[in-house]
C-alpha positions in Angstrom: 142.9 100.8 88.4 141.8 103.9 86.9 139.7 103.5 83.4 138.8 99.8 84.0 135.0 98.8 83.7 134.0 96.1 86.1 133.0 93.3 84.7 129.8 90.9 85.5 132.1 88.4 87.1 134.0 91.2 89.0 130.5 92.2 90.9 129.8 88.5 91.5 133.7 88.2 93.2 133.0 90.9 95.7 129.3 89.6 96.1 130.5 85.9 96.6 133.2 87.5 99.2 130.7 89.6 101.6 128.3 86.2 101.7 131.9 84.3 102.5 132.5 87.2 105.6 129.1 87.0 107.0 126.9 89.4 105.5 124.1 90.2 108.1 121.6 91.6 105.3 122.1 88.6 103.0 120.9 86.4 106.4 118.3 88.8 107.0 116.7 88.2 103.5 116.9 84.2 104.2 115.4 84.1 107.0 112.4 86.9 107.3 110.1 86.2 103.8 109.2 89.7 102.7 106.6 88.3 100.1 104.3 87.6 102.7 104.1 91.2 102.7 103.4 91.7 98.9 99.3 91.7 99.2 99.2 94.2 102.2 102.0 96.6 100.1 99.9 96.4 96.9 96.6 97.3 98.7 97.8 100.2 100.5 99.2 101.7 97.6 95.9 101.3 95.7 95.3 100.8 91.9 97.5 102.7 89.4 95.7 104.8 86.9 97.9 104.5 83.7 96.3 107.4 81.7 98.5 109.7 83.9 101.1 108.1 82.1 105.1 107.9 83.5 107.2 105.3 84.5 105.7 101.8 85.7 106.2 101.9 89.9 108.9 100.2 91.8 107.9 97.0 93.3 106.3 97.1 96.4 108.3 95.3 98.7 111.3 96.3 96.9 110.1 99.6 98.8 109.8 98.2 102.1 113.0 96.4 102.2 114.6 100.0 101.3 112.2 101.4 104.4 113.4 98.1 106.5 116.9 99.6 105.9 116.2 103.3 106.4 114.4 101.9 109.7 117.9 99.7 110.9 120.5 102.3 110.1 118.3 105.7 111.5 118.9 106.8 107.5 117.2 110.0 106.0 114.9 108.7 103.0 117.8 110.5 101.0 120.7 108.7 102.5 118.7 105.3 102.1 118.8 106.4 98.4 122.5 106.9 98.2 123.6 103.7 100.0 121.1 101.4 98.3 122.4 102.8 94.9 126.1 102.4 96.6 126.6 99.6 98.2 126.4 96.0 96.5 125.0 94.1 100.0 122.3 96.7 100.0 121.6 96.4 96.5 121.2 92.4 96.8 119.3 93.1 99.9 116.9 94.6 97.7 117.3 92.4 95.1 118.8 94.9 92.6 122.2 94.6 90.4 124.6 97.9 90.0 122.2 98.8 86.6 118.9 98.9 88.1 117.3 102.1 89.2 116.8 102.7 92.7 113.7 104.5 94.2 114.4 107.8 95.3 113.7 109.6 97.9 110.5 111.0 97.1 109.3 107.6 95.7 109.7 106.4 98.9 108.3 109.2 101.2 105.4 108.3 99.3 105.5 105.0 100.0 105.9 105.5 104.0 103.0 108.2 104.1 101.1 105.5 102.8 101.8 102.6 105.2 
């Protein structure tokens, strides 16, 4: 199908098929609350200072779900990158769609030095 642009309700197809075969991620997210972990992510990585201008920062536990994968799969921070970015279980994992920008690696070395 060369030259044909999914569409919205294409992504949702394959989405609604992985949750129909089991997807083990999708379970993961329902039953382990990563919020709980939102005020411990946001005080280790301390208080932004916007006069240094760039880009707002990825969401903290966006982060650590990325890390949580890195950690289950023995991933390079790069390779975490590529797979989150890839594949559409990891991407609702982290609660992302195929248009949002993923953290890359160096965004999340960052983050790990940190925790």
């Amino acid at each position: 199908m060369a030259g044909r642009q999914a569409g919205f309700w294409d992504v949702e197809h394959r989405l609604r098929q992985l949750s129909e075969r089991g997807d083990p991620l999708e379970k993961l997210a329902a039953t382990v609350d990563f919020e709980i972990f939102r005020a411990e992510l946001v005080a280790v990585q301390g208080p932004r200072d916007p006069s240094k201008g760039g880009r707002p920062p990825f969401d903290p536990v966006l982060k650590f779900r990325m890390l949580v994968l890195q950690a289950m799969h023995g991933l390079s921070l790069a390779q975490t990158e590529f797979l989150v970015a890839d594949r559409l279980s990891w991407m609702r994992f982290c609660g992302l769609g195929p248009g949002d920008a993923v953290p890359d690696a160096n965004t999340l070395w960052v983050r790990r030095i940190r925790i």
